[in-house]
FIGUVEX-627913 format. One record per residue: residue number from 1; residue in three letters; x negated, y, z of N, C-alpha, C, O, CB in turn. Coordinates in nm, 4 decimals, padded with zeros to 6 digits. Glycine has a CB too. Example, Ala and Ser with C-alpha at 12.3 -4.5 7.8 and 13.67 -1.06 7.14 Angstrom:
# residues 2
{node 1, "ala", {-01.3190, -00.5690, 00.7800}, {-01.2300, -00.4500, 00.7800}, {-01.3200, -00.3300, 00.7800}, {-01.4236, -00.3319, 00.8465}, {-01.1308, -00.4473, 00.9046}}
{node 2, "ser", {-01.2850, -00.2250, 00.7080}, {-01.3670, -00.1060, 00.7140}, {-01.2900, 00.0030, 00.7870}, {-01.3409, 00.1138, 00.8039}, {-01.4084, -00.0598, 00.5725}}
//
This chain:
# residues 105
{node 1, "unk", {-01.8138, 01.4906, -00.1940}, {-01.7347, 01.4325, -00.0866}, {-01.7689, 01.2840, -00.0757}, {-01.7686, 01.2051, -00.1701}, {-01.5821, 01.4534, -00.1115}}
{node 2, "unk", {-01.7987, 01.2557, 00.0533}, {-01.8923, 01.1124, -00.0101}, {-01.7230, 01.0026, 00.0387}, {-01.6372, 01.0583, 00.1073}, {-02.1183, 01.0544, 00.1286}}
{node 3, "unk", {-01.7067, 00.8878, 00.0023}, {-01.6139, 00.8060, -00.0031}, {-01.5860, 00.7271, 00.1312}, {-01.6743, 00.6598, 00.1843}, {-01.6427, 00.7288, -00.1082}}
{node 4, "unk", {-01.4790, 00.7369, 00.1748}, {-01.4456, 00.6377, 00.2896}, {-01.4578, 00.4896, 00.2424}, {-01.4227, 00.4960, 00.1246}, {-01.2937, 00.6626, 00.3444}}
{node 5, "unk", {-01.4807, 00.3923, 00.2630}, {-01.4603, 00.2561, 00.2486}, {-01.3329, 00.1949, 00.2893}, {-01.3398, 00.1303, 00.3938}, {-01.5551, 00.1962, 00.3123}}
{node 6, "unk", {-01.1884, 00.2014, 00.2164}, {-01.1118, 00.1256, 00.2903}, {-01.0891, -00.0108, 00.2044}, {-01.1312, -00.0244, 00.0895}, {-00.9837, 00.2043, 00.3278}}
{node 7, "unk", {-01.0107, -00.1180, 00.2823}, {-00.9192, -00.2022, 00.1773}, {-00.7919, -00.1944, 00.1860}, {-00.7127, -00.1909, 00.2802}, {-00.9356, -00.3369, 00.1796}}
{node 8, "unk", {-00.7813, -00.1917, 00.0518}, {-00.6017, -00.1849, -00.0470}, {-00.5211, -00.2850, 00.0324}, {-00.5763, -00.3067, 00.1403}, {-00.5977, -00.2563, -00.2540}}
{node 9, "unk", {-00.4542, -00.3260, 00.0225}, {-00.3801, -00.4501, -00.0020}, {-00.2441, -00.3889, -00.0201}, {-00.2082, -00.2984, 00.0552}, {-00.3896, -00.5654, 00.1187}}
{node 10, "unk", {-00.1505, -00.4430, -00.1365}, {-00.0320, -00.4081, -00.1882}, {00.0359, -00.5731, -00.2033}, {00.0223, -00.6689, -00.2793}, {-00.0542, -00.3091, -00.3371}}
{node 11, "unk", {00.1045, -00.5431, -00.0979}, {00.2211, -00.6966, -00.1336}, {00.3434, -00.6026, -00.2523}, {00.3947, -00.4912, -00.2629}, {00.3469, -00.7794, 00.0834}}
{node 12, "unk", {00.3419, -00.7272, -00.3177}, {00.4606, -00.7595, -00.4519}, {00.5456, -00.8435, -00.4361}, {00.5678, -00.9159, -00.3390}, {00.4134, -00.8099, -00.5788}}
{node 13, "unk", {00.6131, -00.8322, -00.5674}, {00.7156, -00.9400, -00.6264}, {00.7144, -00.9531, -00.7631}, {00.6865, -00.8585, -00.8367}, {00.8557, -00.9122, -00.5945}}
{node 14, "unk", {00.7387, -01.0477, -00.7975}, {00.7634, -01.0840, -00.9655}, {00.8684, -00.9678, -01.0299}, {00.9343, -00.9250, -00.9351}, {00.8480, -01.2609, -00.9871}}
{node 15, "unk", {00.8950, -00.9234, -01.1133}, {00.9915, -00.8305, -01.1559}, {01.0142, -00.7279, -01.1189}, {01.1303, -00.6878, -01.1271}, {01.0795, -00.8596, -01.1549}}
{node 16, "unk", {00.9151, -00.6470, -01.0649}, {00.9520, -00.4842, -00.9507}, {00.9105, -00.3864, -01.0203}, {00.7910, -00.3894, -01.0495}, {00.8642, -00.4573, -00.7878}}
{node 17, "unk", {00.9613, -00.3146, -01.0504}, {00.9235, -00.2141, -01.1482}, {00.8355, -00.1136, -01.0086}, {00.7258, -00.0611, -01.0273}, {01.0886, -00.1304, -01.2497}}
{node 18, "unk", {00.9137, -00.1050, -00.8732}, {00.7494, -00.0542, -00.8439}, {00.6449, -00.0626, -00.8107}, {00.5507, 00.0092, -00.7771}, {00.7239, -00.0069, -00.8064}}
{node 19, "unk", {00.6748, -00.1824, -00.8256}, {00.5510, -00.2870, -00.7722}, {00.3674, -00.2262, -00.8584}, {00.2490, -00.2043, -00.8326}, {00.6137, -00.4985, -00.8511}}
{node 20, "unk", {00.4756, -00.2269, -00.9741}, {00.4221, -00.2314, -01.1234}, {00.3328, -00.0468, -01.1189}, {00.2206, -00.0187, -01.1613}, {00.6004, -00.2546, -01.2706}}
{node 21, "unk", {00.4497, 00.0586, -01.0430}, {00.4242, 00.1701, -01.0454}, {00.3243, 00.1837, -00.9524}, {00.2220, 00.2477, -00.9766}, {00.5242, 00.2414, -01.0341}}
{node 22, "unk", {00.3497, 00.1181, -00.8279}, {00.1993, 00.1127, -00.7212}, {00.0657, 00.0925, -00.7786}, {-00.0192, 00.1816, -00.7818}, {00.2006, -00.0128, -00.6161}}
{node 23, "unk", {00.0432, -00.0641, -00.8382}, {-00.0226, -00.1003, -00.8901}, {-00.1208, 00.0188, -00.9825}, {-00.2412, 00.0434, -00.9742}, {00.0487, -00.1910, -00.9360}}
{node 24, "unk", {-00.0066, 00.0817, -01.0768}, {-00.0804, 00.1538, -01.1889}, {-00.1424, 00.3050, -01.1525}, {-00.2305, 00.3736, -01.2044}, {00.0252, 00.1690, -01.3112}}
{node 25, "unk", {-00.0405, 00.3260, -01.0216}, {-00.1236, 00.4857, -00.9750}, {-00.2237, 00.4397, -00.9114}, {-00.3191, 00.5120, -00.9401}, {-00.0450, 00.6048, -00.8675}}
{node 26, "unk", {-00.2604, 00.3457, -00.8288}, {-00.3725, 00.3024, -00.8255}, {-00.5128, 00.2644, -00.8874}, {-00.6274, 00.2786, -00.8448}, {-00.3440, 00.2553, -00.8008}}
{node 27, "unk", {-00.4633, 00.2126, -00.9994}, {-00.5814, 00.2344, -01.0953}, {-00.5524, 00.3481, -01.1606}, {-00.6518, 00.3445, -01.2331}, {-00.6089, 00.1241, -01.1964}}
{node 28, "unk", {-00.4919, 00.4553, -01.1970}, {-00.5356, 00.5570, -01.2343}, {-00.6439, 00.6591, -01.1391}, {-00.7397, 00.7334, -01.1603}, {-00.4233, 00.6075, -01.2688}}
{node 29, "unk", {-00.5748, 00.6181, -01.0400}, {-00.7446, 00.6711, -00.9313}, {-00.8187, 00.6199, -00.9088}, {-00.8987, 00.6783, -00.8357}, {-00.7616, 00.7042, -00.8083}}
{node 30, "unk", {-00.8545, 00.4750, -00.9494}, {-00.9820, 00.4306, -00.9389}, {-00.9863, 00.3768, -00.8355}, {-01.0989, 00.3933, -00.7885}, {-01.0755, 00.5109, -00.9500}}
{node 31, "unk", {-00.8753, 00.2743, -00.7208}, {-00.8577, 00.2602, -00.6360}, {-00.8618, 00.1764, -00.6540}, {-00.7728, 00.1591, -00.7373}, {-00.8026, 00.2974, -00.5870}}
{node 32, "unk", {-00.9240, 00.0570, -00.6298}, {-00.9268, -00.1062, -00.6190}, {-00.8469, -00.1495, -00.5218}, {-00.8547, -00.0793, -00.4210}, {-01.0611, -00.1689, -00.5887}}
{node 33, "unk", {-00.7409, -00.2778, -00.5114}, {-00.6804, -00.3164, -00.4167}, {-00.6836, -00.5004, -00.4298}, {-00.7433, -00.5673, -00.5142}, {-00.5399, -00.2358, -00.4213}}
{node 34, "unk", {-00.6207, -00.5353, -00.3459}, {-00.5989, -00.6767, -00.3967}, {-00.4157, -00.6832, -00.3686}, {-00.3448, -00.6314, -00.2823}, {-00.7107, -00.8114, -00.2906}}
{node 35, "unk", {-00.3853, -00.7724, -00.4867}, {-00.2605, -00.7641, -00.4632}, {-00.2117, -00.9489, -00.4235}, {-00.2556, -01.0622, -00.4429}, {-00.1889, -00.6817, -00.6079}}
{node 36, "unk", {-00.1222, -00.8967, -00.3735}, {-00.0828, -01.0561, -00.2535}, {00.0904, -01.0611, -00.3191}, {00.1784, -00.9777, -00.2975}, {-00.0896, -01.0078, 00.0101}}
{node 37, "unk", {00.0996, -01.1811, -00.3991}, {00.2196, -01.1826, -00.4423}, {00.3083, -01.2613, -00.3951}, {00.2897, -01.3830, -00.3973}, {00.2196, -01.1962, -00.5466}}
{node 38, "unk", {00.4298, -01.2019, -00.3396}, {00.5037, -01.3028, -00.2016}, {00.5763, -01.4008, -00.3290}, {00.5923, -01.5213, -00.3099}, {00.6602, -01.1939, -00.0539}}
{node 39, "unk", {00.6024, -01.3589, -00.4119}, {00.6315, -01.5033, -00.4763}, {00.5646, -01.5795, -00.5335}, {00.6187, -01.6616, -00.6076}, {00.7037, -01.5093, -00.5512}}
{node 40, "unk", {00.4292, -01.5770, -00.5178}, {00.3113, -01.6891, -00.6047}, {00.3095, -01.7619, -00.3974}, {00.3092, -01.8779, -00.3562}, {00.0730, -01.5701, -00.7173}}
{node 41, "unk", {00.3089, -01.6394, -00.3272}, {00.2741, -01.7216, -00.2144}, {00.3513, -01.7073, -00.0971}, {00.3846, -01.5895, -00.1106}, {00.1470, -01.7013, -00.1798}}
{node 42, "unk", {00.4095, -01.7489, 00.0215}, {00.5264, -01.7455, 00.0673}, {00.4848, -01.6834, 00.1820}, {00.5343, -01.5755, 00.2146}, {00.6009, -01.8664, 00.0743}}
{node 43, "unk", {00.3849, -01.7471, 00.2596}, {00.2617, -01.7403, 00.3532}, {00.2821, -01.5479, 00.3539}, {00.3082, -01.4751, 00.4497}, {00.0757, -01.8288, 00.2671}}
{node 44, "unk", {00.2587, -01.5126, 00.2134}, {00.2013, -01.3789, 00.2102}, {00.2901, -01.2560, 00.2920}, {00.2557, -01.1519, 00.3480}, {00.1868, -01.3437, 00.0539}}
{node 45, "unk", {00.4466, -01.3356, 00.2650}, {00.5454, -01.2727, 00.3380}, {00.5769, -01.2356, 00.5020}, {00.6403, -01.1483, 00.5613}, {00.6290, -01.3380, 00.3006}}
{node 46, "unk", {00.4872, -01.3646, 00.5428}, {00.5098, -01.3734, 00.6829}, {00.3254, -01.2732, 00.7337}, {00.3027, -01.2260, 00.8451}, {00.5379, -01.5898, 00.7389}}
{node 47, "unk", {00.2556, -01.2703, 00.6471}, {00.1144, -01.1931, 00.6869}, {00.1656, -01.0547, 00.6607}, {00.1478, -00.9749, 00.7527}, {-00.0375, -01.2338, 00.5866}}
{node 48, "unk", {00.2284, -01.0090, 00.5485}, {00.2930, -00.8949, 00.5475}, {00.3769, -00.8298, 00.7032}, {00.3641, -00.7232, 00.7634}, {00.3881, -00.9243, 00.4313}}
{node 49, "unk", {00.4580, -00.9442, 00.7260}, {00.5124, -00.8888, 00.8359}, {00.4803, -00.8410, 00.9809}, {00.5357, -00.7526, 01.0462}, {00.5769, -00.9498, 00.8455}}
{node 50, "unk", {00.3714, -00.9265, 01.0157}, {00.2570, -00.9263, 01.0766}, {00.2266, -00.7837, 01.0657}, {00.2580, -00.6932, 01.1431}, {00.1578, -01.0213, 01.0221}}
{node 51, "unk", {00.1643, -00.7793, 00.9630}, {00.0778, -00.6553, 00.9795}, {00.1871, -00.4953, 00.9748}, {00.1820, -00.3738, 00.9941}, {-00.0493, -00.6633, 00.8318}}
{node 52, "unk", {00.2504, -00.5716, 00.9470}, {00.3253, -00.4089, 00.9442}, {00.3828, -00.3657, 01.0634}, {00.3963, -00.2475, 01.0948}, {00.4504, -00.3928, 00.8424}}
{node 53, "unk", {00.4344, -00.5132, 01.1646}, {00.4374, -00.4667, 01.3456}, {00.2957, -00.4077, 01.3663}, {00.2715, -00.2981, 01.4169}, {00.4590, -00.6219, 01.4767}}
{node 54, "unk", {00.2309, -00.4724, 01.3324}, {00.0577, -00.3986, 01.4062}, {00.0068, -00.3093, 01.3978}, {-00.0790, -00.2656, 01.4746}, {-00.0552, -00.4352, 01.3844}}
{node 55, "unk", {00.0691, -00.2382, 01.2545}, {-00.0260, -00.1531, 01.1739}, {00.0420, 00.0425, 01.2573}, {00.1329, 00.0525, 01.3398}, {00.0162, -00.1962, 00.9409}}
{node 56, "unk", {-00.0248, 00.1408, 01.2085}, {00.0446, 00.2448, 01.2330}, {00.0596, 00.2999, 01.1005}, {-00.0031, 00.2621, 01.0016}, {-00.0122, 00.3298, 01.3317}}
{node 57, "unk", {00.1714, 00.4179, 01.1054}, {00.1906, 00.4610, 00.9660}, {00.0907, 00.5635, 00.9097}, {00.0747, 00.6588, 00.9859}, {00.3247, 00.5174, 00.9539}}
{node 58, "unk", {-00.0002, 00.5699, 00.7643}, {-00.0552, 00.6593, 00.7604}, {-00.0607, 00.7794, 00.7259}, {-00.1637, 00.8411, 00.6988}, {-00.0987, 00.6343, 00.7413}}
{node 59, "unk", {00.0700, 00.8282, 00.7243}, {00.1496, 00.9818, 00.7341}, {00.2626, 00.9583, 00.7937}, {00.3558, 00.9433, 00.7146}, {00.1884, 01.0606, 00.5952}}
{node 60, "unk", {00.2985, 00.9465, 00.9426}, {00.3959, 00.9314, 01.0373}, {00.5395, 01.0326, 00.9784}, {00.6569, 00.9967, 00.9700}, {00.3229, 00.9808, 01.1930}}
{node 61, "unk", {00.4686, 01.1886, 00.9384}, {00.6058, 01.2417, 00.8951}, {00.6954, 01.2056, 00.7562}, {00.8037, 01.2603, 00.7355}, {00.5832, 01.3800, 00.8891}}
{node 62, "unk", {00.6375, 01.1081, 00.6651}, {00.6643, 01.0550, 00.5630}, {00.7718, 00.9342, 00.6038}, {00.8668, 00.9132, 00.5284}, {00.5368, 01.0197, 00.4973}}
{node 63, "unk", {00.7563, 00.8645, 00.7114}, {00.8300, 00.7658, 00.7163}, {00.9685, 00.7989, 00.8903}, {01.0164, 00.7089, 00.9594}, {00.6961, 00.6212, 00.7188}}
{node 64, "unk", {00.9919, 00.9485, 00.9071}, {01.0756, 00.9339, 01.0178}, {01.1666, 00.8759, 01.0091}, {01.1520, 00.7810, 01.0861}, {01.1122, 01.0199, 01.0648}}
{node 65, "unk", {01.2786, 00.8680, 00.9522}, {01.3765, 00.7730, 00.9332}, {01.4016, 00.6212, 00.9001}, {01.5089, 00.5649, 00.8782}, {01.4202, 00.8174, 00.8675}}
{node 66, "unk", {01.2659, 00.5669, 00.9025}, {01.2165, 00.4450, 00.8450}, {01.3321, 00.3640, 00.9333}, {01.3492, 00.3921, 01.0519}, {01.0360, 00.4062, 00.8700}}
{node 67, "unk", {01.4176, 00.2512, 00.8593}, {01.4780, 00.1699, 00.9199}, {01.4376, 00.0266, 00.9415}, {01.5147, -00.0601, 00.9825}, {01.5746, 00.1792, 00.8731}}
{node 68, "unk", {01.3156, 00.0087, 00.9120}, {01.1768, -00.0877, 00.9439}, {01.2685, -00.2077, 00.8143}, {01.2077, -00.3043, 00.7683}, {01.1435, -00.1653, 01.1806}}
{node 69, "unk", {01.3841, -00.1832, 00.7825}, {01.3833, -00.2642, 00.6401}, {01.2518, -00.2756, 00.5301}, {01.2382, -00.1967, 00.4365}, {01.4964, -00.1953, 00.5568}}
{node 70, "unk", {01.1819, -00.3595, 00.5517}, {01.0840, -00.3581, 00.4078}, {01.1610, -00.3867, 00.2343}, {01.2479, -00.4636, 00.1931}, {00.9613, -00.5053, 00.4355}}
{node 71, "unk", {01.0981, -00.3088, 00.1870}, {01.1216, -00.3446, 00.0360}, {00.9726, -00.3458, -00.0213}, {00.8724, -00.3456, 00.0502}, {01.2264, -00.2251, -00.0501}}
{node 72, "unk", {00.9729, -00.3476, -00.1940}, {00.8177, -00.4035, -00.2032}, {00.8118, -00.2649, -00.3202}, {00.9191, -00.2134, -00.3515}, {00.7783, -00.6157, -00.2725}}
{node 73, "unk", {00.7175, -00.2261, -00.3631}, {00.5984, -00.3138, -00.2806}, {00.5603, -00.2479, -00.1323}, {00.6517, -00.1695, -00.1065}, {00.4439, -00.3145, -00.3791}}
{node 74, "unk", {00.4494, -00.2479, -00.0098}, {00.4486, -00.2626, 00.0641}, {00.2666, -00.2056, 00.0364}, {00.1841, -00.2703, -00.0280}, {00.5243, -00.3802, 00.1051}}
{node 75, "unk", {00.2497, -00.1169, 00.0815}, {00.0885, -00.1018, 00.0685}, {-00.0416, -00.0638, 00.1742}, {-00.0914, 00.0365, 00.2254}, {00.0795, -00.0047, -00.0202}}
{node 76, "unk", {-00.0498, -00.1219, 00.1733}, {-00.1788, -00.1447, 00.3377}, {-00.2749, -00.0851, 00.3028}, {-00.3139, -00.1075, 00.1882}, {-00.2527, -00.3083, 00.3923}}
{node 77, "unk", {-00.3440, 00.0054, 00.3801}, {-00.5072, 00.0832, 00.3767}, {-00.5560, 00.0342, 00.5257}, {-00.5235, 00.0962, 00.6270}, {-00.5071, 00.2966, 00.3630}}
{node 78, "unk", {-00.6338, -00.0783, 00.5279}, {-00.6979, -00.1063, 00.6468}, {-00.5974, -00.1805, 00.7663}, {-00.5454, -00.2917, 00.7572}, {-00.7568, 00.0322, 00.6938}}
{node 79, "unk", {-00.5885, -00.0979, 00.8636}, {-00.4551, -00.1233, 00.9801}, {-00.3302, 00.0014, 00.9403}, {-00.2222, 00.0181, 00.9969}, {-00.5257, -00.0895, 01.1833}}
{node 80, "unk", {-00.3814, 00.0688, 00.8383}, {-00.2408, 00.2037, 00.8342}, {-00.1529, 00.1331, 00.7197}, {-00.1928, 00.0924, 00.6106}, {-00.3003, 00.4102, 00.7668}}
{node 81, "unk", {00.0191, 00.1277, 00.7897}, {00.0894, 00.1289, 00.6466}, {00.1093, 00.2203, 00.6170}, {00.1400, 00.3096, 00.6960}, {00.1945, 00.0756, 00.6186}}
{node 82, "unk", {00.0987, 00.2381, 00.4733}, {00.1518, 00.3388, 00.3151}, {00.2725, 00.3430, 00.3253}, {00.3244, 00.4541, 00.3363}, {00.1265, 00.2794, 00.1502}}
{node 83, "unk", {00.3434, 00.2414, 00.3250}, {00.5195, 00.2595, 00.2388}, {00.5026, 00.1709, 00.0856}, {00.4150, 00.1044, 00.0303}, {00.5682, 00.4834, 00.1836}}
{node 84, "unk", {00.6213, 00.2083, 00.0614}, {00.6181, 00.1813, -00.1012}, {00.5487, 00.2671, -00.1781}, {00.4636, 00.3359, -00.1218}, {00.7472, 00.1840, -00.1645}}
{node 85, "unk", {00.5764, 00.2865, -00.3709}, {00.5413, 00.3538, -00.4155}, {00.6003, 00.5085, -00.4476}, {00.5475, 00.5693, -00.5407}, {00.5170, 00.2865, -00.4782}}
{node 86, "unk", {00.6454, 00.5351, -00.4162}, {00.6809, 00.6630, -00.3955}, {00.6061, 00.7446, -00.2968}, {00.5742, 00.8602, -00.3245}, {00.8053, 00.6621, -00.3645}}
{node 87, "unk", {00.5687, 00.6755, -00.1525}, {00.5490, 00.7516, -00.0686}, {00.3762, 00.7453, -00.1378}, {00.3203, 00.8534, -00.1564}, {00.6038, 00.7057, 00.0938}}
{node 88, "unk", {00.3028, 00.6170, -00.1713}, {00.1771, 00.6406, -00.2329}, {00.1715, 00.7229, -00.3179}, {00.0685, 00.7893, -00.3293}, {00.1265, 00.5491, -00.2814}}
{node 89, "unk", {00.2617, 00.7398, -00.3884}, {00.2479, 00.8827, -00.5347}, {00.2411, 01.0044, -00.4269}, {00.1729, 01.1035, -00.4527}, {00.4370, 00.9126, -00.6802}}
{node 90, "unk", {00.2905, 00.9972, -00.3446}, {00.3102, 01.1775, -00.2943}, {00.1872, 01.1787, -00.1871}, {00.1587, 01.2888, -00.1400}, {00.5002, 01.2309, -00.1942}}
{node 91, "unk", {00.1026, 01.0509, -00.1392}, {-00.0267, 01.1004, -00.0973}, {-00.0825, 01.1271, -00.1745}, {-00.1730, 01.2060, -00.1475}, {-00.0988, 01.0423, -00.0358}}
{node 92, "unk", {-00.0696, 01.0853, -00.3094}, {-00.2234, 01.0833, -00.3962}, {-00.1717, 01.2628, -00.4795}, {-00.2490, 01.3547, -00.5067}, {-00.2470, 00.8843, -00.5608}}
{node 93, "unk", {-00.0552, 01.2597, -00.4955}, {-00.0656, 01.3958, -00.5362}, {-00.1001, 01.4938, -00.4409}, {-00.1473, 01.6011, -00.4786}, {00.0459, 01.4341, -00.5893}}
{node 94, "unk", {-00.0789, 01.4649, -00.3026}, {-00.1236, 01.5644, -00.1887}, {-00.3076, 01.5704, -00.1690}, {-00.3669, 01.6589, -00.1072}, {-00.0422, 01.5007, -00.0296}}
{node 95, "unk", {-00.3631, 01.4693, -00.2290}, {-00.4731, 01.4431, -00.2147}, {-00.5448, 01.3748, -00.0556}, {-00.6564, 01.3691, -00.0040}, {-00.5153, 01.5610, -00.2597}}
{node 96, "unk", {-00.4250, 01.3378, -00.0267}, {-00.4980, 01.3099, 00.0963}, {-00.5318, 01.1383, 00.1007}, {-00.5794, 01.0783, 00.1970}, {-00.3990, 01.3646, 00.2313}}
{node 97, "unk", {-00.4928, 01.0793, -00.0321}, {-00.5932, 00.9342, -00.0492}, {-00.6647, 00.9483, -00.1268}, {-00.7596, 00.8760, -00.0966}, {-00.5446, 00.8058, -00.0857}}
{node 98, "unk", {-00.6992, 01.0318, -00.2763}, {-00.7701, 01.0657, -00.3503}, {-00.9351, 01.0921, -00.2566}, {-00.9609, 01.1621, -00.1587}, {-00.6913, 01.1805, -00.4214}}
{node 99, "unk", {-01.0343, 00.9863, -00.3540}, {-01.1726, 01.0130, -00.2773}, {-01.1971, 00.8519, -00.2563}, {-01.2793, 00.7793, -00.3122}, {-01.1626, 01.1213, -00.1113}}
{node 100, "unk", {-01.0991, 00.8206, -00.1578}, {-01.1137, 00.6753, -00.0965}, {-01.1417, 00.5519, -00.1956}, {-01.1104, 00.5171, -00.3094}, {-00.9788, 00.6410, -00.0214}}
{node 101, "unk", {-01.1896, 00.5232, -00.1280}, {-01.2677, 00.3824, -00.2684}, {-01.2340, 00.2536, -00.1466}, {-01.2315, 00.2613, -00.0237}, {-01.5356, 00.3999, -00.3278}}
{node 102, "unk", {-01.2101, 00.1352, -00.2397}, {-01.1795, 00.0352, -00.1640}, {-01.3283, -00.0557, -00.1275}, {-01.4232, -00.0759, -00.2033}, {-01.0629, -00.0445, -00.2437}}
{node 103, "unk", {-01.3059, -00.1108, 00.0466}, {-01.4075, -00.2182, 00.0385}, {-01.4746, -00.3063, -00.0305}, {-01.5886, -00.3499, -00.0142}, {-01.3900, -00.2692, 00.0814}}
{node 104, "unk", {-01.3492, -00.3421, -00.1538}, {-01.3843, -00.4155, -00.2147}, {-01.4812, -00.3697, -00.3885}, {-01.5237, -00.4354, -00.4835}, {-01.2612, -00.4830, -00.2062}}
{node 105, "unk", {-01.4788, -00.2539, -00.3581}, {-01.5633, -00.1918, -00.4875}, {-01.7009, -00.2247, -00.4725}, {-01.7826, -00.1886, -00.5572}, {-01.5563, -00.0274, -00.5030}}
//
């Protein structure tokens, strides 16, 4: 299966336990990301927000009830938002991000 090229990006916070859980199912698949920490940088909060008006969701039936409240972490593939980590655990167990390798590999 040859590899899509996307980039990660996972906004954080200092102290998030799922921040921490995003992060680590990610490298258990071998998924490179860059992570953007809204409290090392403030900036990162307002690019976050940005992109998440712009972006579309990348499993629409995962997020119907979405009350566009963000919590973190927050995980970007390209222009598609993820969700937090929960909703990333249940793509990667569905397999439908498994494969994908980041731009930045």
């Amino acid at each position: 299966m040859p590899y899509l090229q996307l980039a990660f990006l996972v906004y954080t916070i200092d102290g998030c336990p799922y921040c921490t859980k995003a992060k680590r199912l990610l490298n258990e698949h071998g998924i490179e990301y860059v992570e953007l920490n809204i409290d090392s940088n403030p900036i990162y909060q307002k690019q976050m927000d940005k992109k998440y008006k712009q972006s579309k969701a990348f499993d629409p039936k995962l997020h119907p009830k979405h009350n566009h409240r963000l919590t973190y972490p927050q995980v970007f593939v390209d222009d598609m938002w993820i969700g937090g980590s929960d909703v990333l655990e249940s793509l990667l167990q569905e397999g439908k991000i498994n494969g994908y390798r980041s731009k930045l590999a």
